[in-house]
C-alpha positions as CSV (number, residue, x, y, z in Angstrom):
1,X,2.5,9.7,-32.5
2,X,3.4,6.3,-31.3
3,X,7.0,6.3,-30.2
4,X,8.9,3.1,-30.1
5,X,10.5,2.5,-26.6
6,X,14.7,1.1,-26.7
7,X,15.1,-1.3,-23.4
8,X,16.4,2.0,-21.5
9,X,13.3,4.2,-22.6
10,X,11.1,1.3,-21.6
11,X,12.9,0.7,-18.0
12,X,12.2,4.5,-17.6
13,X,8.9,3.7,-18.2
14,X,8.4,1.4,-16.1
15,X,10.5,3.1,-12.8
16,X,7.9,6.1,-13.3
17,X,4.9,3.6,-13.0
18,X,3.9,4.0,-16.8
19,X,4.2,0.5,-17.5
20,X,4.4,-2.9,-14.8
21,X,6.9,-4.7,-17.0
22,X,10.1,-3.4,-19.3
23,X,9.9,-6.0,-21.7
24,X,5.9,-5.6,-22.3
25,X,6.2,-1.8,-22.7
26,X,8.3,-2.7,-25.7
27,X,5.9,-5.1,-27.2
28,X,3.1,-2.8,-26.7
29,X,4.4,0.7,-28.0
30,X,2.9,3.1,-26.1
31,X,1.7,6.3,-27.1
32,X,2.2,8.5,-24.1
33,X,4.5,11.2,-25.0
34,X,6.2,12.6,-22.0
35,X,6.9,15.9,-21.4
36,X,7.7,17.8,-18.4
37,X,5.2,20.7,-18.5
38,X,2.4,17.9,-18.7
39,X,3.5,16.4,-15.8
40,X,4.1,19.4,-13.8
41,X,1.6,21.7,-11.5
42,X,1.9,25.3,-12.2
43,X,1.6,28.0,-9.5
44,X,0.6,31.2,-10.4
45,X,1.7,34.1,-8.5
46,X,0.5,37.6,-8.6
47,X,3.6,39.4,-7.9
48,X,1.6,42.4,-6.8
49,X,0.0,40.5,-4.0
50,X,2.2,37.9,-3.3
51,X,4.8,39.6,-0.5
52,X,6.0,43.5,0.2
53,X,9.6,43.6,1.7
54,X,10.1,46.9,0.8
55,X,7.2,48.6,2.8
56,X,5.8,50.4,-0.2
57,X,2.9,48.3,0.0
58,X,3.4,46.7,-3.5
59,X,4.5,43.0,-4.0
60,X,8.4,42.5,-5.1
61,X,10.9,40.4,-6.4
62,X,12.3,40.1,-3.2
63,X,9.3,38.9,-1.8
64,X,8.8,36.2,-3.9
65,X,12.3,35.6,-2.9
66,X,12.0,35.5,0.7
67,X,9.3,32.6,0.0
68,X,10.7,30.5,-2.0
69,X,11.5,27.5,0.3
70,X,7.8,27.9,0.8
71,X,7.0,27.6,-2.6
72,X,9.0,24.6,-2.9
73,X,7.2,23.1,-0.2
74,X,3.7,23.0,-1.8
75,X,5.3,19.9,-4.5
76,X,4.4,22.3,-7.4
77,X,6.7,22.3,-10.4
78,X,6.3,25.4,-12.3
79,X,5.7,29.4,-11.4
80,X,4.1,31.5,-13.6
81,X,4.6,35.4,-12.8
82,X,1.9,37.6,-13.8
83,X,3.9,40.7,-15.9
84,X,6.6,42.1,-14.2
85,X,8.2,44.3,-17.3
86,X,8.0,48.2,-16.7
87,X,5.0,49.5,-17.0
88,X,2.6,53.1,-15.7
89,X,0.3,50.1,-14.2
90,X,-2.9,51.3,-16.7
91,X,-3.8,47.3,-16.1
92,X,-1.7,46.6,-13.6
93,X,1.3,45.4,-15.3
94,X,-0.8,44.2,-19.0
95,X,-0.1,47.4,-20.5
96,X,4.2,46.9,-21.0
97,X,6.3,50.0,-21.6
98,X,9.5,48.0,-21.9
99,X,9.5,44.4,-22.6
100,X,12.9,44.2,-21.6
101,X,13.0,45.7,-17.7
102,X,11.6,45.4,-14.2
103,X,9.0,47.3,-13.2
104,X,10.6,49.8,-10.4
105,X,8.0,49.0,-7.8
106,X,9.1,45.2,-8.2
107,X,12.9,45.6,-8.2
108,X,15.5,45.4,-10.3
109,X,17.2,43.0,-12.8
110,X,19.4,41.5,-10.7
111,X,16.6,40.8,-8.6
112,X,15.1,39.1,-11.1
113,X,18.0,36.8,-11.7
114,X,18.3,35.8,-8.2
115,X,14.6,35.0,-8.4
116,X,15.7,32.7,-11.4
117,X,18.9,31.3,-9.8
118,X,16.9,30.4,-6.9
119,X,14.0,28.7,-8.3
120,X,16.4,26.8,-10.5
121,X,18.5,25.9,-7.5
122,X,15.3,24.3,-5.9
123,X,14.1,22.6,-9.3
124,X,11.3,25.4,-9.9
125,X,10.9,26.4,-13.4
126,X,9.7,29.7,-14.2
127,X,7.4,30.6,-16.5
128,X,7.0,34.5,-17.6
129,X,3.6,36.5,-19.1
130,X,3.7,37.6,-22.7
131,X,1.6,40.2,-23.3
132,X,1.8,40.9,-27.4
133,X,-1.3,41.6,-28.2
134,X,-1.1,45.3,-27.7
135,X,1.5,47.5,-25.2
136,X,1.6,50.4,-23.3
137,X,0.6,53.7,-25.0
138,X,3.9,54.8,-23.2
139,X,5.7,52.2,-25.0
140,X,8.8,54.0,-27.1
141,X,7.4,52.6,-30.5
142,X,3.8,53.6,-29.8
143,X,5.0,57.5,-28.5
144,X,7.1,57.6,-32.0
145,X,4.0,55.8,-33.8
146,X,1.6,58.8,-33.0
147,X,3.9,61.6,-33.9
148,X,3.5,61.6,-37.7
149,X,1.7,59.1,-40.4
150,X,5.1,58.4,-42.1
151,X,6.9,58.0,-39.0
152,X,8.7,54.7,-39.3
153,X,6.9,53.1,-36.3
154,X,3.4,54.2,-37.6
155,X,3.2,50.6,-39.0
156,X,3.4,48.8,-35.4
157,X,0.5,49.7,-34.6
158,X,-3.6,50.1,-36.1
159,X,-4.8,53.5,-37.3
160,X,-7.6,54.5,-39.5
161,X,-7.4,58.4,-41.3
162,X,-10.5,59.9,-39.6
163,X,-10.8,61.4,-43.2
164,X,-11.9,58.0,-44.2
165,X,-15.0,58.3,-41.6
166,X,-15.2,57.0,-38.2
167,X,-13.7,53.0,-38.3
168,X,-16.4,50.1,-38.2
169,X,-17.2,49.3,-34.5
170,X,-14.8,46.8,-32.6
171,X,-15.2,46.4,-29.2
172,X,-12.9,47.9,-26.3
173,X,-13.2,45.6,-22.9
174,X,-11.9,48.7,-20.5
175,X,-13.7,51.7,-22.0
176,X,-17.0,53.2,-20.5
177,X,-18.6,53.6,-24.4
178,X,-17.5,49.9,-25.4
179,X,-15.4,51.4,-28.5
180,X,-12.3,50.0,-29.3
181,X,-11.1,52.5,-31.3
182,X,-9.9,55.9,-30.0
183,X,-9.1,59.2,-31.7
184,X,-5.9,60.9,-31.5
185,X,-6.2,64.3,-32.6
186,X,-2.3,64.9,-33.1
187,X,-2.5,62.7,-36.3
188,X,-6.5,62.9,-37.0
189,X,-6.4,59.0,-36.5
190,X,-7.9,56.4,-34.7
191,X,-6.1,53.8,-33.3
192,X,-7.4,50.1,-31.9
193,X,-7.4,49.1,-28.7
194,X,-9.5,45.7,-27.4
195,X,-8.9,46.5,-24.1
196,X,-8.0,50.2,-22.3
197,X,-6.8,53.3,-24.4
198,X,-3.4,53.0,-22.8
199,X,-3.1,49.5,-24.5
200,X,-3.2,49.9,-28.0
201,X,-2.8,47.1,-30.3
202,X,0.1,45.9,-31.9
203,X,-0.1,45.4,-35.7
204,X,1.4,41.8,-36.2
205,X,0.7,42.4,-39.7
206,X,4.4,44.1,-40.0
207,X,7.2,41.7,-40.0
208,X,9.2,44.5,-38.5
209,X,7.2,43.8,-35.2
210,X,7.1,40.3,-35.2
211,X,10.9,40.7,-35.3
212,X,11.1,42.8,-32.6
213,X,9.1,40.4,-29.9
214,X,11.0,37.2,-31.0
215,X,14.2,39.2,-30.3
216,X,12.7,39.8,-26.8
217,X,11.2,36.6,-26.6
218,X,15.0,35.1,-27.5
219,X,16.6,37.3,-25.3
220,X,14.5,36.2,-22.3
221,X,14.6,32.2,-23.2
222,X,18.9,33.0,-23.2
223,X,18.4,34.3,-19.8
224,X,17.1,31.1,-18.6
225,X,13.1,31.2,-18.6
226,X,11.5,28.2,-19.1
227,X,8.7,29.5,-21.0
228,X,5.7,32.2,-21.8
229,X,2.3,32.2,-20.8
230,X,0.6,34.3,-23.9
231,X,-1.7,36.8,-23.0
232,X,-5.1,37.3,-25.5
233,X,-2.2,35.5,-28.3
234,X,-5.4,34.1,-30.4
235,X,-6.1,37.9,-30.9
236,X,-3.0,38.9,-32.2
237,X,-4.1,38.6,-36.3
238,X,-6.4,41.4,-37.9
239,X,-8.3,41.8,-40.9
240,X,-6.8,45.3,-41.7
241,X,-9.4,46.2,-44.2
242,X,-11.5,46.3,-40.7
243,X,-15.2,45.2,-42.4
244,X,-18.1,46.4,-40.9
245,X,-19.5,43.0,-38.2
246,X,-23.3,43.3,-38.0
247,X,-24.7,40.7,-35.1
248,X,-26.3,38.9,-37.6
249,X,-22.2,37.6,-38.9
250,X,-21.7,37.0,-35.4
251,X,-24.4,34.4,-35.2
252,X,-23.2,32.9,-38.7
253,X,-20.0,32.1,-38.3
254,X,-18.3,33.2,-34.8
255,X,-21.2,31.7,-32.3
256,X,-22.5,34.9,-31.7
257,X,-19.0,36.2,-29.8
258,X,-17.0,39.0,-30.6
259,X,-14.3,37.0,-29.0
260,X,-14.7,34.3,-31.3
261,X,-14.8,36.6,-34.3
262,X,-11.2,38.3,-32.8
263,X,-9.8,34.8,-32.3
264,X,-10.1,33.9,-36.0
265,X,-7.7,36.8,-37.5
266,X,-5.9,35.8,-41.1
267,X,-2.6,34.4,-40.9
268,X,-3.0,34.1,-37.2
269,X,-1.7,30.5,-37.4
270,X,1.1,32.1,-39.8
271,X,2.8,34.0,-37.3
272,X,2.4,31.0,-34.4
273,X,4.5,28.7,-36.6
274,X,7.0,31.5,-37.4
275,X,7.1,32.6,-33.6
276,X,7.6,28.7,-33.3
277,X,10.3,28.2,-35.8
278,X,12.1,31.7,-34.8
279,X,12.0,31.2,-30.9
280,X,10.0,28.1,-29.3
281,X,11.7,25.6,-31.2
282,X,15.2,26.4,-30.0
283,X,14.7,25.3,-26.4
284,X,13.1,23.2,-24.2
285,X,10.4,25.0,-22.9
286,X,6.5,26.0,-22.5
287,X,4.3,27.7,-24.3
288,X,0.6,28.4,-22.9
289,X,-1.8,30.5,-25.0
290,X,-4.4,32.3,-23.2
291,X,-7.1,30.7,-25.1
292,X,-9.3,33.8,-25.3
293,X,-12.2,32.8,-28.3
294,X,-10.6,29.6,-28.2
295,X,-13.5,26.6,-29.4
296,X,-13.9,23.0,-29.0
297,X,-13.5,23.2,-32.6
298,X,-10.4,25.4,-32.9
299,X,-8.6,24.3,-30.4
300,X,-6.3,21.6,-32.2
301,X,-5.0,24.5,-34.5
302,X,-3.2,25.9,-31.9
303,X,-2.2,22.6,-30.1
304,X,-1.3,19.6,-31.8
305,X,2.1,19.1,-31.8
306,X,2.7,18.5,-35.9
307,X,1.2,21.7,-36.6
308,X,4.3,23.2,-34.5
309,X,2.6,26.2,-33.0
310,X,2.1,26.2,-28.7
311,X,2.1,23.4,-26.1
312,X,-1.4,24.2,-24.6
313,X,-3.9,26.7,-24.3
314,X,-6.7,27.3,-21.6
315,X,-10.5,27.6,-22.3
316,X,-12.8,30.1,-20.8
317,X,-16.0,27.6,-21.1
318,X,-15.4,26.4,-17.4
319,X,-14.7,30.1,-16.1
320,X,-17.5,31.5,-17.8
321,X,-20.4,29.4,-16.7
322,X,-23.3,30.7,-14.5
323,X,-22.3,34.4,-16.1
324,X,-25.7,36.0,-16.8
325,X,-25.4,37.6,-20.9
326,X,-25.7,41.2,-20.8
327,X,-24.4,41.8,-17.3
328,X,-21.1,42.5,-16.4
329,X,-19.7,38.9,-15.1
330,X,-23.1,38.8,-12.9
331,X,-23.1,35.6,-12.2
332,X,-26.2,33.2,-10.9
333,X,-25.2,31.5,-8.1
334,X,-27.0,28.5,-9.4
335,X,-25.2,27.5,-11.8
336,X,-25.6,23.9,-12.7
337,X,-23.1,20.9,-12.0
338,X,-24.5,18.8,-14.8
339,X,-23.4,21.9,-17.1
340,X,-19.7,21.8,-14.9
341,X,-19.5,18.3,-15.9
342,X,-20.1,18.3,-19.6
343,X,-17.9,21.8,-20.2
344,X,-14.8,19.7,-18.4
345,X,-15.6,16.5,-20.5
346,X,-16.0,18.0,-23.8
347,X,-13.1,19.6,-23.3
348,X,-10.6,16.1,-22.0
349,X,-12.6,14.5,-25.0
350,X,-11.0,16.9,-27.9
351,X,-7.4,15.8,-26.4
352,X,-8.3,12.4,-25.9
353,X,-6.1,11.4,-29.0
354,X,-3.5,14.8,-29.5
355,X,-2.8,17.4,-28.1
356,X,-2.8,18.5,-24.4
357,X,-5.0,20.1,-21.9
358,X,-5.1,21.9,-19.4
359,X,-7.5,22.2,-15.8
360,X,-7.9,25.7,-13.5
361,X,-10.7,27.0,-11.3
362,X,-9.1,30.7,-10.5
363,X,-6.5,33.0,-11.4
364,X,-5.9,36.9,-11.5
365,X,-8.7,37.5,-13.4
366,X,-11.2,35.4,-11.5
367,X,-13.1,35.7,-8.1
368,X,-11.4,33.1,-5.8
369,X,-12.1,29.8,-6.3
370,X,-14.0,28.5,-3.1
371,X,-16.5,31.5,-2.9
372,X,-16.7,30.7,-7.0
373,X,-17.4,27.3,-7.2
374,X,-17.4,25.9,-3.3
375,X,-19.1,27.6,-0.6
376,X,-17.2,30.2,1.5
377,X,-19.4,30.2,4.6
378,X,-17.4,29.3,7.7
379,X,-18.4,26.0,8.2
380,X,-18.1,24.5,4.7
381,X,-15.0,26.5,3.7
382,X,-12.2,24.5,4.3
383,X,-14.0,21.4,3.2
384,X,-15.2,22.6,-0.5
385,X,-11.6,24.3,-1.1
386,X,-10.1,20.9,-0.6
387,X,-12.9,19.3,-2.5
388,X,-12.0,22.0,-5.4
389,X,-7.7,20.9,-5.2
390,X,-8.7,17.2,-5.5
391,X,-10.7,18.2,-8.4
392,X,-8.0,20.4,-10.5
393,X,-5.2,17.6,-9.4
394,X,-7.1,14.7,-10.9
395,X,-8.0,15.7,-13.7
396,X,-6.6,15.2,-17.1
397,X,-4.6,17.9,-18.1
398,X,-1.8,20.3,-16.7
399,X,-3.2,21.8,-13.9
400,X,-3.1,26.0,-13.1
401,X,-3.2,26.6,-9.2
402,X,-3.9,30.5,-8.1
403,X,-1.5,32.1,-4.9
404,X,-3.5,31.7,-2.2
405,X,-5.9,29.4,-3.4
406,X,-3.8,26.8,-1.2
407,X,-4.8,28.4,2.0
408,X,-8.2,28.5,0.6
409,X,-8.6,32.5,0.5
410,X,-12.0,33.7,-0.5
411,X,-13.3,36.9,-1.8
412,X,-12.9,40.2,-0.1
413,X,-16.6,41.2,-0.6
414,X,-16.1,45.0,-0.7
415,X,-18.9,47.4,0.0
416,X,-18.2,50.5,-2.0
417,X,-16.0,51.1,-5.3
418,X,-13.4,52.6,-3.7
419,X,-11.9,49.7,-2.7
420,X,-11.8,48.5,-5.9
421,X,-8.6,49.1,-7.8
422,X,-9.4,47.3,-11.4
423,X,-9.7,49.5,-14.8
424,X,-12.3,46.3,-15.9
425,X,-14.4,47.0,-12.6
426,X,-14.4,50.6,-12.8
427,X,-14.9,51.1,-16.0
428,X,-18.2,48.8,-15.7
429,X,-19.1,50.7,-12.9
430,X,-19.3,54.1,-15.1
431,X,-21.2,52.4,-17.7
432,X,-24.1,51.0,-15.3
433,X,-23.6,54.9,-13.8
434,X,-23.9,56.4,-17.3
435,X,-27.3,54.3,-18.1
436,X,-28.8,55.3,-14.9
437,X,-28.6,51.8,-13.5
438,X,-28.5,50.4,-9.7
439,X,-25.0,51.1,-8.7
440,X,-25.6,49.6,-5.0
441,X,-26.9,46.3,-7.0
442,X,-23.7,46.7,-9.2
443,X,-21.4,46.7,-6.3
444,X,-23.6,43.4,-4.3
445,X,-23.3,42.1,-7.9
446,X,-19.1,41.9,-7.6
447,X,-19.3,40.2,-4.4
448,X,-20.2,37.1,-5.7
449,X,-19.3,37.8,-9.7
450,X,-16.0,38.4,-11.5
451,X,-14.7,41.8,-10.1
452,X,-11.2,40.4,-11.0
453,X,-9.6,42.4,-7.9
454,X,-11.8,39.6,-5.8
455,X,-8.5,37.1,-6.7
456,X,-6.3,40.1,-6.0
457,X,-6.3,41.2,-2.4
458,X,-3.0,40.2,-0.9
459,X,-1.6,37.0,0.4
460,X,-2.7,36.6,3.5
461,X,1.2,35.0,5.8
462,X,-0.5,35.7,8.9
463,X,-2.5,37.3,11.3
464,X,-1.2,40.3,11.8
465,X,-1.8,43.9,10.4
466,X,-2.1,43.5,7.1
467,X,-1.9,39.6,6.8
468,X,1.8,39.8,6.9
469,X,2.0,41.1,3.6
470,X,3.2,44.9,3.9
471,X,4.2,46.9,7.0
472,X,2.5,49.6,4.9
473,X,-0.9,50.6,3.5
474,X,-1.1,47.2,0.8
475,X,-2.2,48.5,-2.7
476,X,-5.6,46.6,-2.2
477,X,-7.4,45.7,0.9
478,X,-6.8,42.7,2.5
479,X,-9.2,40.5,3.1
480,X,-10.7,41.1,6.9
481,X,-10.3,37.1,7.7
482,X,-7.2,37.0,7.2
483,X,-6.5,37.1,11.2
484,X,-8.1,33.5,11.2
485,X,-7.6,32.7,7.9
486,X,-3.6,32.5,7.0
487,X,-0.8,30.6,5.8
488,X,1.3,30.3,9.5
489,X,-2.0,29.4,11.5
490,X,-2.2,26.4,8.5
491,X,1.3,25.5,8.7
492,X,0.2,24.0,12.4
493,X,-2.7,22.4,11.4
494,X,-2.6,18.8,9.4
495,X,-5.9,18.6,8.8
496,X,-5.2,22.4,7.0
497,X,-6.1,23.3,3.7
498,X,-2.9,24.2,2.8
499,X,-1.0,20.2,3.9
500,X,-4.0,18.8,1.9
501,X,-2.9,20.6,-1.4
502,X,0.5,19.4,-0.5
503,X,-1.1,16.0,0.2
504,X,-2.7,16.6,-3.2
505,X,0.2,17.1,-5.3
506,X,2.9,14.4,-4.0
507,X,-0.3,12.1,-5.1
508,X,-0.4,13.2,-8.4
509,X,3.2,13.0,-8.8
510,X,3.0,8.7,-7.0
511,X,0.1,8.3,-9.3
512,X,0.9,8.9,-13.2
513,X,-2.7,7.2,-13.9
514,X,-3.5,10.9,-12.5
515,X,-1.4,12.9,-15.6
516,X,-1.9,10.2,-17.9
517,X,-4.6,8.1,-17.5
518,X,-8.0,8.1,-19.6
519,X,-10.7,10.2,-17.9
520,X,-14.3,8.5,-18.6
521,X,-17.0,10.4,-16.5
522,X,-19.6,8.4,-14.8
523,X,-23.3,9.6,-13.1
524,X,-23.2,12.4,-15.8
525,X,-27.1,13.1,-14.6
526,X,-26.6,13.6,-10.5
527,X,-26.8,17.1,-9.9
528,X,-24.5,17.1,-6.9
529,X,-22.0,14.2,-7.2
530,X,-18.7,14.7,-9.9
531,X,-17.7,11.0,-10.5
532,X,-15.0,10.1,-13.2
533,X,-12.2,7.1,-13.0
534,X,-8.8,7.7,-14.2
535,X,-6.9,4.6,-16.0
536,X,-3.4,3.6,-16.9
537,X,-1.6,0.3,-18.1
538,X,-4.3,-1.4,-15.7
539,X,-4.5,1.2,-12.9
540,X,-7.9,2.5,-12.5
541,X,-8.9,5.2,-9.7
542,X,-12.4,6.7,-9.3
543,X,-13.0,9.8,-8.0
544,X,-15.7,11.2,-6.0
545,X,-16.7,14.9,-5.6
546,X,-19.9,16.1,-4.1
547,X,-20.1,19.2,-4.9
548,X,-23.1,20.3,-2.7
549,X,-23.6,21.6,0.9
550,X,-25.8,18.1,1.5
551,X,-25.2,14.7,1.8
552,X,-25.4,12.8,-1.8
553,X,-25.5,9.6,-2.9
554,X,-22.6,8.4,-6.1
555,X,-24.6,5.9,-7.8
556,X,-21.7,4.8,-9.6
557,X,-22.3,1.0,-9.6
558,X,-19.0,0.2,-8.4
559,X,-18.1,-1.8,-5.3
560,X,-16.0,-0.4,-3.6
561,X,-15.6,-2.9,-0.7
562,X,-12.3,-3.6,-1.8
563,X,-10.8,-0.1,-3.1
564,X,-8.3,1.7,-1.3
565,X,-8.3,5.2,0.1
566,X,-5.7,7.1,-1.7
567,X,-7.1,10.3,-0.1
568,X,-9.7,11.8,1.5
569,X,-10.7,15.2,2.5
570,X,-12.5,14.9,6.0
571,X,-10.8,14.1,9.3
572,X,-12.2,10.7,9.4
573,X,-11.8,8.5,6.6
574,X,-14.6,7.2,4.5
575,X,-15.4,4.6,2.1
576,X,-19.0,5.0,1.8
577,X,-21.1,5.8,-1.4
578,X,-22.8,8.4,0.0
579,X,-20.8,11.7,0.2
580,X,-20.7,14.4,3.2
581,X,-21.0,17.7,2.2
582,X,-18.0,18.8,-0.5
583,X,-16.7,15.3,0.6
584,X,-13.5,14.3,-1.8
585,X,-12.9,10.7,-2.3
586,X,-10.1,9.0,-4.2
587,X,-10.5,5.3,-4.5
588,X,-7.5,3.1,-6.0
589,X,-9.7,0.4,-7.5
590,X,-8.8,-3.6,-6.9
């Protein structure tokens, strides 16, 4: 939408560094459309493994409390909390009992409004999970659901009369057989479940339900939130007749993915634009859909600001790459950077025009991002997780930052399944035990791959027992380096991973050609070099990323005699076209 700038509007402009002259950024009309949560960097934390001040060995409120002022200091903008609502911890915190409380090993609610005062004392805005898709089978509506077929919560939720035969097959992410249905004998039902058996799907189909979760939803936005980050929302809408899905419709019309096929529920887009008209519209705030079976294609449906529906949504194209089909997120090391490339440039190029983006590397349900997609042995850690923050904070798009990604933590690499806390890692681990596969290749296999508990071990503060996080056994290992390897040890350091994220992100903020400016990749061929330039209202920066353990060469055909280092990733500065190994460059262009 192009938006026609008054003389104030225009002066704005130009203090931010949008435009170089008031007068011409009337004459020209822009078409940015500023928002804050496009300008902001989020920072996810993982209130499980974030910081224990009550020695139980579980992450807290409190915790999160006691760091805020370091929080603050990493020049993000945003926090988004992984669930924190009660919960029997099925999924760690994704199967919700009660919307509307904290969970006891967390705190209370009065912890969770100093947590709010506090952020909003120090201009953090905080951003909560919404997990609708399904709750807890503890939930009050689901216990009432399965006591009867004409109880009045029976409706809030799936079931299929066993008398009508067993359901058509829909897949169950958490269950050892794959089924996403499970029987319940007390009824002689089934009742759907994507994920675990103690998450059972919500029916959206009832506009009782929807009316109960935008009266949550409500009741947290008058609390003060600043938005939702929606959990598995593009799988919300079902086909209740639930057809029989052969492969062969797969192929035809959903790529081949049952995620795609559960991402394209009727009315789905219904009940976004009544969630927005009944809640999202009434304040200024985010709303971030979990883009689960989210396309290249689809994407625009759930984005574009006239069709009044959500703010952004994250892809799993980027996350998913180098996964090997068939395995459980085995993924080949080998993965190829001309493939990286083309995923993140397809993906800037469908919000060239509308909508808005979004860039991450890691979160709660990734391995960490430098043993993922740098290199984790000693001597090239530091360098490739720095090489990874320039990447995510100059791109196009609102970038997602994991907890501890800043101090450049890598995977635990646990030897036995015991350490393992996951229900996803677990329950794979009982399939490949059920078949009769290689258990000790299973467990090598999570080292590397997506046992989500590899982003989960705690935050590592300092080098004492336990990193610093608990004075008690944590809930999950910590990772063994984390006696060389911690946040105080980086604080000394300038040269640390952790100052060169904050480095990262005050740039960003000097440099709107960085939020806003057109991304045009370059070299799209060179298997080891990632080289794009960003440009705004005559601004132009070119950034170079080798993303290899060698020297390489950016054959970008730009002279760069003149250019200016904005930042650099190595001790000593360079200007040079050939890269170190995981050398970051970023080059203000004259």
């Amino acid at each position: 939408m192009k938006v026609v700038l008054s003389k104030g509007m225009a002066i704005a402009l130009f203090c931010f560094g949008l435009v170089t002259n008031p007068s011409a950024a009337q004459e020209k009309k822009p078409t940015i459309e500023r928002k804050w949560w496009k300008e902001a960097v989020v920072y996810q934390i993982y209130p499980r493994s974030f910081k224990d001040t009550d020695g139980d060995g579980v992450g807290d409120l409190k915790g999160i409390i006691q760091k805020l002022d370091y929080i603050k200091s990493l020049g993000i903008d945003v926090v988004w909390l992984n669930p924190i609502y009660g919960s029997p911890n099925a999924d760690n915190g994704y199967d919700i009992s009660d919307y509307q409380s904290i969970m006891k090993e967390f705190g209370t609610m009065e912890d969770f409004d100093a947590l709010l005062k506090g952020m909003h004392e120090r201009g953090l805005k905080l951003v909560m999970d919404l997990v609708v898709n399904h709750s807890s089978d503890e939930h009050k509506w689901f216990q009432e659901s399965r006591k009867s077929r004409d109880n009045p919560y029976r409706d809030y939720y799936h079931w299929w009369p066993a008398e009508k035969g067993k359901p058509a097959f829909r897949p169950g992410a958490f269950e050892a057989d794959g089924s996403g249905w499970r029987y319940d004998k007390q009824t002689d039902s089934y009742y759907l479940h994507y994920f675990s058996y103690k998450q059972p799907d919500l029916n959206w189909e009832n506009p009782k339900l929807r009316q109960e979760i935008y009266s949550m939803m409500n009741w947290w936005f008058q609390k003060g939130i600043d938005g939702f980050r929606m959990d598995v929302i593009p799988f919300i809408a079902k086909d209740t007749t639930f057809p029989v899905i052969t492969q062969a419709d797969l192929d035809k019309n959903y790529q081949g993915r049952w995620d795609v096929f559960m991402a394209s529920g009727p009315h789905l887009h219904d009940y976004l634009k009544e969630m927005n008209k009944e809640v999202l519209s009434k304040y200024d705030v985010m709303a971030l859909a979990e883009g689960a079976g989210m396309t290249l294609k689809s994407a625009h449906d759930f984005v574009d600001a006239d069709r009044k529906e959500l703010d952004m949504g994250y892809h799993f194209e980027g996350t998913n790459l180098g996964y090997i089909p068939g395995y459980f997120k085995k993924m080949n090391p080998n993965w190829s950077l001309i493939d990286f490339k083309k995923i993140y440039s397809d993906w800037d190029a469908v919000y060239d025009q509308k909508g808005w983006g979004t860039i991450y590397l890691g979160n709660h349900d990734q391995p960490r991002m430098t043993s993922r997609w740098g290199n984790d042995a000693p001597e090239f850690s530091a360098v490739s997780s720095k090489m990874l923050t320039t990447f995510l904070l100059s791109m196009k798009g609102t970038p997602y930052y994991y907890n501890g990604d800043e101090i450049g933590m890598v995977n635990p690499k646990f030897n036995k399944i015991e350490d393992y806390r996951d229900i996803e890692t677990i329950a794979e681990y009982e399939k490949v035990k059920i078949a009769g596969g290689d258990l000790k290749q299973f467990i090598e296999d999570q080292k590397t791959g997506g046992a989500r508990d590899n982003g989960r071990t705690p935050f590592q503060w300092d080098n004492s027992k336990n990193g610093g996080f608990s004075t008690a056994e944590p809930w999950l290992k910590v990772n063994d380096n984390h006696t060389v390897l911690n946040a105080v040890a980086q604080e000394k350091d300038p040269n640390s991973v952790l100052n060169y994220f904050r480095k990262m992100t005050k740039l960003r903020k000097m440099n709107p050609v960085l939020v806003y400016g057109k991304y045009t990749l370059l070299e799209k061929e060179n298997p080891n070099v990632y080289a794009y330039t960003r440009e705004l209202e005559g601004k132009k920066v070119l950034v170079l990323l080798n993303f290899s353990a060698k020297n390489a060469v950016a054959n970008t055909g730009i002279n760069l005699k003149n250019a200016k280092v904005l930042i650099n990733n190595y001790a000593t500065v360079s200007k040079k076209a050939t890269l170190r190994p995981y050398e970051a460059l970023v080059l203000e262009l004259k």
